[in-house]
N, C-alpha and C positions, 0 to 999 in steps of 0.2 A: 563123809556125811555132808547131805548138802542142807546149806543156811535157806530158810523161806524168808524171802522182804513180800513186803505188802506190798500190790500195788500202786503205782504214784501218777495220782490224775496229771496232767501236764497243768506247768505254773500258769496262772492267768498272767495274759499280756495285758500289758496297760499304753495307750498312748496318749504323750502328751504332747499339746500342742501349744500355738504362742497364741497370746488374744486377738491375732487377726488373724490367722490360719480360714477361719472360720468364715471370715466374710472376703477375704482376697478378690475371690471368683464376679461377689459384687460390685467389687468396687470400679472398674470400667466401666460396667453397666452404668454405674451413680455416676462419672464424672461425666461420660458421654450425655447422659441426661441435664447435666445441669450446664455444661457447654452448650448444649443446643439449646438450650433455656435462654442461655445470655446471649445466641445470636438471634435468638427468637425477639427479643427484647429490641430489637433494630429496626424490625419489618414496618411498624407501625411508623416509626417517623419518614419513611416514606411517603407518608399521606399527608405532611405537614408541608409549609410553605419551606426550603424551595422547590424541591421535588414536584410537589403539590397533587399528588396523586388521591384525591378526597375520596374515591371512592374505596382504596384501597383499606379505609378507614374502617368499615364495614365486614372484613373479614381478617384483618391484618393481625388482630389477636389468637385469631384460632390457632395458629402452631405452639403457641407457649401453653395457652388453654390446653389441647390436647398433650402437652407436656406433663402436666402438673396434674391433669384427669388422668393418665397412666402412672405416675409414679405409685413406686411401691408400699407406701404408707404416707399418711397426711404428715408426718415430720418432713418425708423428701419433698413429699408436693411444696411445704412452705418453705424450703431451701429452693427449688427452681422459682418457687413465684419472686424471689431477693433474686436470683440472677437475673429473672427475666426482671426485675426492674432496673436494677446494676446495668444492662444491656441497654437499657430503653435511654437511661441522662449521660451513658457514656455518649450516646450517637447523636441523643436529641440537644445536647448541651456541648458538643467538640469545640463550638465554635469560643466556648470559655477558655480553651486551653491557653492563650494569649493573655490574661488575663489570670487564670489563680494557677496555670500550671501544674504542677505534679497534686493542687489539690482538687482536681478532678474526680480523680478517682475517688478518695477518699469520700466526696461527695456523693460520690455514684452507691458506693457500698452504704453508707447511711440513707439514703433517700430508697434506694432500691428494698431496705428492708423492709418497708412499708407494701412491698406487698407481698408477704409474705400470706398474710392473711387472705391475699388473692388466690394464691395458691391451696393455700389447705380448704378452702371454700370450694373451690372448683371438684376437689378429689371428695371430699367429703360428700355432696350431692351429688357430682357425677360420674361417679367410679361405677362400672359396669356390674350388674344389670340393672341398666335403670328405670324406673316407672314413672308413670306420668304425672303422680305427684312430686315425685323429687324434682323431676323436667320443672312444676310448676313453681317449687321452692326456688331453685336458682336462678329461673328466670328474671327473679324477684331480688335473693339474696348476691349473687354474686353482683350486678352493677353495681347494687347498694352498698358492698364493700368494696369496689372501685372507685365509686366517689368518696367516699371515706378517705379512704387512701391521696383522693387528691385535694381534696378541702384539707388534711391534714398537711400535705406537702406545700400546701399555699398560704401556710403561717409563714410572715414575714421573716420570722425569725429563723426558718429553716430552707427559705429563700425565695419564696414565693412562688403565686401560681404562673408557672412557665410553661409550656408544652401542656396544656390539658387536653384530653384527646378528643374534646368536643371543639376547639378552635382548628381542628382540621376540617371542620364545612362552612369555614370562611368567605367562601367565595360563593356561599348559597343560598340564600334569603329564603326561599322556602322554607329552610332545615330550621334555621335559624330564627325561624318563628319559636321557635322553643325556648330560643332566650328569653325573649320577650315572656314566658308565662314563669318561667324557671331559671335564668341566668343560666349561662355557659352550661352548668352543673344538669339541667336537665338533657343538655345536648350529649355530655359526656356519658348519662345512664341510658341514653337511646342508643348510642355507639357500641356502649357495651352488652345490652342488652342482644342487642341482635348480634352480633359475635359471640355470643353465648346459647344465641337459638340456632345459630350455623351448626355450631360444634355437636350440641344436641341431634339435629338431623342427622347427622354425618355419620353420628355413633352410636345413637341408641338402637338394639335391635330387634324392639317392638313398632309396632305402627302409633299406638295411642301418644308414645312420648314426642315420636318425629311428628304428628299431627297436632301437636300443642306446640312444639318449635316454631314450627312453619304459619302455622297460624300469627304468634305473636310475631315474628317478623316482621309479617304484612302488615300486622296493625302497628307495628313502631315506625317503619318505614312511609306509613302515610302518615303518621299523624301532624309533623313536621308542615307538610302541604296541605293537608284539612285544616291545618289553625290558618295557614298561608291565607286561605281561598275563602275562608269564614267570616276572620275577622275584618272589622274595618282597620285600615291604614290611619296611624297618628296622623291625628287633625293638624291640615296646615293653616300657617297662618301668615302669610309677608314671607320673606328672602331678601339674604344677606350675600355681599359678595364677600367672601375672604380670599385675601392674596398670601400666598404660602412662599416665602424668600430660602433659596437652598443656593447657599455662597457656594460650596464643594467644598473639596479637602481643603483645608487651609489649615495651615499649622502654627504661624506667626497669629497669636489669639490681636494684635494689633491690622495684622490684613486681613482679616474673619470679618472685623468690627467694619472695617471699610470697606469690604465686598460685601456685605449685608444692606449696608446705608446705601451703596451704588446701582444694587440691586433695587431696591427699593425708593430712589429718586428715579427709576426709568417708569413708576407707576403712577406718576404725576399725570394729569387727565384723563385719567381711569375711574369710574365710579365705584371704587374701593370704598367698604366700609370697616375693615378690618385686618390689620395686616400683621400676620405670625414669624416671628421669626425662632431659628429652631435655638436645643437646648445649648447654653455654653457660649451663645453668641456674642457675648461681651463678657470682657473680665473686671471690668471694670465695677468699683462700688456705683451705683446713680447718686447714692445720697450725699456721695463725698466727692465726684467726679464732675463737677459742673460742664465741661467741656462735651465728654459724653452723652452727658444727658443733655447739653445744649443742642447736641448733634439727631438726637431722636425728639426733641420738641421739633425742630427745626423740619422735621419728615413727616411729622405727623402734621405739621399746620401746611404744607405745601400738598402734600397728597388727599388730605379732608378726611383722613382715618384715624384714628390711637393704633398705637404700637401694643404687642405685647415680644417684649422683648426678654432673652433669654439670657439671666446673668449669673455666674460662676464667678463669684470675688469673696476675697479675706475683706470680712466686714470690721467696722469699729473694736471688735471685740478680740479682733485676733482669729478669728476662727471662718472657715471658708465654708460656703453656702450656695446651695444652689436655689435659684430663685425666679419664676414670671412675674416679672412685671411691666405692669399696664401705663404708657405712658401717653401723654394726650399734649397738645401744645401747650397746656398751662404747666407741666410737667408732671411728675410721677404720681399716678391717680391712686393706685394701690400695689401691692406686692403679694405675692402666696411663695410659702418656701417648702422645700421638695420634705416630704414624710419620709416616705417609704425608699429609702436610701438603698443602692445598689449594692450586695454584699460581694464584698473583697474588689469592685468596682470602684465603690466608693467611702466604702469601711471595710475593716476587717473584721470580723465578729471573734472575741476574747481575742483582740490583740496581743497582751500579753504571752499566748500561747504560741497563735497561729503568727505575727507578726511576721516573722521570717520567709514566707512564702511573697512578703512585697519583693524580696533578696533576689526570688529566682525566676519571679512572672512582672505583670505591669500592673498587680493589685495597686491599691492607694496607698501611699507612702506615708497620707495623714488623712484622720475619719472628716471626714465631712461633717457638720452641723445639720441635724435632721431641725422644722419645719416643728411646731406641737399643735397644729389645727387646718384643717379645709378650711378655705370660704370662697365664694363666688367671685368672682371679679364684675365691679360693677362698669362694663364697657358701653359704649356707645354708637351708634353708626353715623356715618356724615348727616345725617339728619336731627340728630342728637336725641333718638328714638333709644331706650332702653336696649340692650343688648347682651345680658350678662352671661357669661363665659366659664365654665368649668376649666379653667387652664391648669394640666396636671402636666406632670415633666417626667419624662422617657417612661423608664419601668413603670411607672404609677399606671401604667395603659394597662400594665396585666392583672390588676386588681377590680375588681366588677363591685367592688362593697362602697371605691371611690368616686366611682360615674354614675353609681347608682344616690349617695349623697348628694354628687353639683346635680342631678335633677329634681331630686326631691327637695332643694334648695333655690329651684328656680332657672338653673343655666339653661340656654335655649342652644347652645350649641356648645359642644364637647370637644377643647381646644388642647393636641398631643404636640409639647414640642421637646425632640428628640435630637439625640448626634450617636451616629452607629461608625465612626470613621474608625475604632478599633478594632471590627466587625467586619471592614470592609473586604467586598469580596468573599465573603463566605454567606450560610442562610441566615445570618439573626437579623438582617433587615427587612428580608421578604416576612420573617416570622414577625417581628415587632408588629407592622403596619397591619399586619391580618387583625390583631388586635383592637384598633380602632373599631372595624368593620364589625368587632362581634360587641363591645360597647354601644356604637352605634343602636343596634339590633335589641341589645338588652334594655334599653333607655326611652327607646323610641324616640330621640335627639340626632340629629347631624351631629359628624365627629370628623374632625380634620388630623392630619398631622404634618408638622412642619419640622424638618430637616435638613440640618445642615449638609451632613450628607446621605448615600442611598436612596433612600423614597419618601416623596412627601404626596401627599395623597387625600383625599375627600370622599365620605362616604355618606348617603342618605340615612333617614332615620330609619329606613330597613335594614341599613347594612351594604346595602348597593352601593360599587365603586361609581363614583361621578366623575372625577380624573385625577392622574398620578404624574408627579415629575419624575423621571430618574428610573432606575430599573438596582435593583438588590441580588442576593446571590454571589454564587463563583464567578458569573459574567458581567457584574454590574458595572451599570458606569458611572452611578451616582451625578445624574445629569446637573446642573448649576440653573440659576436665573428665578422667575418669579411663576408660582404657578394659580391662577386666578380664578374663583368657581362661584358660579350663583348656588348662593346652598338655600333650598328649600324648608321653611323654620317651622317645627311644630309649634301648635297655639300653646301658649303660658299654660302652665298648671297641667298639661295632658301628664298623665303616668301610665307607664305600662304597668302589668301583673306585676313582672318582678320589682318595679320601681318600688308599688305598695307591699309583698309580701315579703321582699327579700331574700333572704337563704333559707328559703323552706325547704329545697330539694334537699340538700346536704345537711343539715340537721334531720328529715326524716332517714336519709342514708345513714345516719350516725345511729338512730333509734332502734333499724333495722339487721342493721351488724351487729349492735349492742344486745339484742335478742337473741339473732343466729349463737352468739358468742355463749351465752347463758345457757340454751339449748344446748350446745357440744359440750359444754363442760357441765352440765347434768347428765349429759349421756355416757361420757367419759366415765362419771362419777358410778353411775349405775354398772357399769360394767366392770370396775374394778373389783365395786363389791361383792358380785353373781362370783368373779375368778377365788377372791377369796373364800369364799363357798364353795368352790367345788362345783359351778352349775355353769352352764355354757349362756352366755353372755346375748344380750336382745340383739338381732342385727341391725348395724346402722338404717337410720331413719334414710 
């Protein structure tokens, strides 16, 4: 007899897998992309001084652009827009490694995160298929969160504005008419602007959006030389000679002090009305050092000029300071002391943490005494004509909020005195002295700078180089002796736009992100709620 069984379906298979089974296949894809991100991140400081390739400034974004406009959701995009700025202070800032050493990097990753929000901006507006409205949104929105991004990175406190990608058309008075209405900040949303209407042409594949790209290009790339060729040139009024003393490397701060003075006793018979000497160049206190200062009364009554001389000394108080001061035959006329202190140059910021990184680089071993106020220096010329001087010290040249004060306070000329000798040989001194040149521009003021070593150099109230001692770079030679220039003086009281308006550019960038931002996370918001309904979701705007 035989048994009936039922038939028996086959067992359900089940497989399991591990939590990244799933995404394996992408993950080459992701690193590949965010590696190109961060060599992407490079291209651009090609366009900065030393290199100095300005034009490349103009399209040198678009490979990371197109990065972060492909990635596969706006989370990635804002992970490559942090490499591609990790990429941009590893390259644009190498020349720190001397200096903070292994905390490079760490810098690079914190500062880099800032643009992250570059990133998810770019995918957001223009991730494919695009329309000519969204073309018109970014054209708008993304610069506006580029500057953000560097008005943010130019808080003192997170290190200042260094590398802004609008001091890469330094060397061009045209562009740099832009200062003049906007500070730096408008130079940098032209830059980015049209590296953003590149990208658009290049990818959109309708005609309406590539004919809105192209369009704003043309009109970004003139407008720079339509204000050039409009407006009238700050009013002159009289000219000043100032003599610029660059001793060279000197290491003994007591041969520094006597190649400075030597330098500058070969200027006797000269119709000098002003003579700079760079940052560091005496260690001495003046107010307790009679000998010193007997030595710079003594230069200033034989050559018919005041000094502004450059003192680095442990003052009365115990504490070491950096300081211009103005000294004239009768002796020390005034003094300004440096603010905006060099970090891990010349402080470490939360010592107590970071401290240890003096151990392994040539950070400061003790913070420096910052300066709690501007003020003009009240100088003179051998005629004893009024002459007052913005004299700021080294770094302070990367800050446009400070040259913008000594003009609005009266300086008629814009006095940078510097020492790059830790630098030397590498770009931070072709980079420094670019800086002048875009102060200059922003102020409508002549702007000198004096250096001990690298480059010491004079710019007109355009911006225009007048002449330079010495040569900066991997080849420099940081030339020695005195360099002499009739500086042409805008009339008292002239201000340019930006002089009167300020930081309007980068506060309205900040208004304009702050929108964008509100937007995406309503749209975000709308979307979440359509999915929990059951309903398919608006497509991005």
């Amino acid at each position: 007899m035989s048994r009936r069984t039922a038939p028996t379906s086959p067992a359900p298979t089940t497989t399991t897998t591990t939590p990244t089974e799933g995404r394996e296949p992408h993950a080459p894809h992701r690193y590949r992309g965010r590696i190109g991100a961060l060599a992407a991140g490079a291209v651009p400081v090609l366009a900065f001084p030393e290199p100095g390739q300005a034009w490349l400034a103009w399209i040198a974004l678009v490979p990371g652009l197109l990065l972060m406009q492909r990635a596969p959701s706006g989370r990635e995009a804002a992970v490559r827009g942090w490499w591609f700025g990790a990429g941009f202070i590893l390259a644009a800032m190498s020349w720190l490694v001397p200096s903070i050493g292994p905390g490079l990097p760490v810098l690079a990753v914190l500062l880099g995160a800032l643009q992250s929000g570059v990133g998810y901006t770019v995918h957001r507006l223009l991730h494919p298929r695009l329309s000519a409205r969204r073309a018109l949104l970014a054209l708008l929105v993304v610069p506006a969160v580029w500057v953000t991004t560097e008005y943010a990175r130019s808080w003192p406190a997170l290190g200042g504005p260094w590398a802004l990608l609008g001091a890469t058309q330094w060397r061009h008075p045209a562009i740099l008419a832009l200062a003049s209405a906007g500070g730096i900040w408008l130079v940098s949303a032209a830059v980015a602007a049209v590296n953003t209407g590149v990208l658009i042409a290049l990818t959109a594949v309708h005609r309406r959006p590539r004919a809105v790209a192209a369009g704003s290009v043309v009109l970004v790339l003139a407008s720079g030389p339509l204000l050039f060729a409009l407006r009238e040139a700050p009013a002159r009024d009289g000219a000043a000679t100032v003599a610029l003393v660059q001793p060279g490397i000197v290491e003994d701060p007591k041969a520094r002090f006597e190649a400075s003075a030597r330098i500058t006793a070969g200027l006797v018979g000269q119709p000098v009305d002003l003579v700079v000497w760079g940052e560091s160049s005496t260690t001495a206190d003046l107010d307790r050092d009679p000998a010193a200062l007997d030595t710079l009364r003594g230069l200033a009554a034989t050559t018919g000029a005041e000094v502004v001389a450059g003192e680095d000394a442990r003052k009365a108080d115990g504490r070491i300071s950096k300081d211009a001061v103005l000294v004239s035959p009768a002796g020390v006329v005034d003094r300004y002391r440096k603010i905006r202190l060099v970090p891990f140059g010349e402080y470490i910021p939360l010592r107590p943490a970071l401290g240890w990184i003096a151990g392994v680089s040539r950070a400061a071993g003790e913070n420096r005494a910052p300066g709690t106020s501007f003020h003009v220096l009240p100088a003179t010329d051998r005629a004893g004509v009024p002459l007052p001087v913005g004299a700021l010290i080294c770094f302070e040249s990367a800050f446009p909020d400070m040259a913008r004060t000594a003009a609005r306070d009266g300086a008629r000329v814009l006095v940078y005195q510097s020492s790059t000798s830790t630098f030397q040989r590498t770009w931070a001194p072709e980079q420094h002295v670019s800086l002048a040149a875009i102060r200059a521009a922003e102020t409508g003021r002549p702007a000198v700078q004096g250096s001990l070593t690298g480059v010491s150099a004079a710019f007109d109230a355009q911006g225009r180089e007048l002449a330079r001692l010495g040569t900066g770079g991997t080849g420099g030679t940081g030339g020695t002796g005195a360099l002499s220039v009739r500086l042409p003086l805008t009339a008292p009281g002239t201000l340019t736009w930006y002089d009167r308006i300020g930081d309007v550019v980068p506060l309205g960038a900040l208004l304009v992100t702050a929108g964008a931002a509100l937007v995406a996370v309503a749209g975000w918001r709308r979307s979440r709620v359509a999915r929990r309904a059951g309903q398919p979701s608006a497509p991005a705007a």
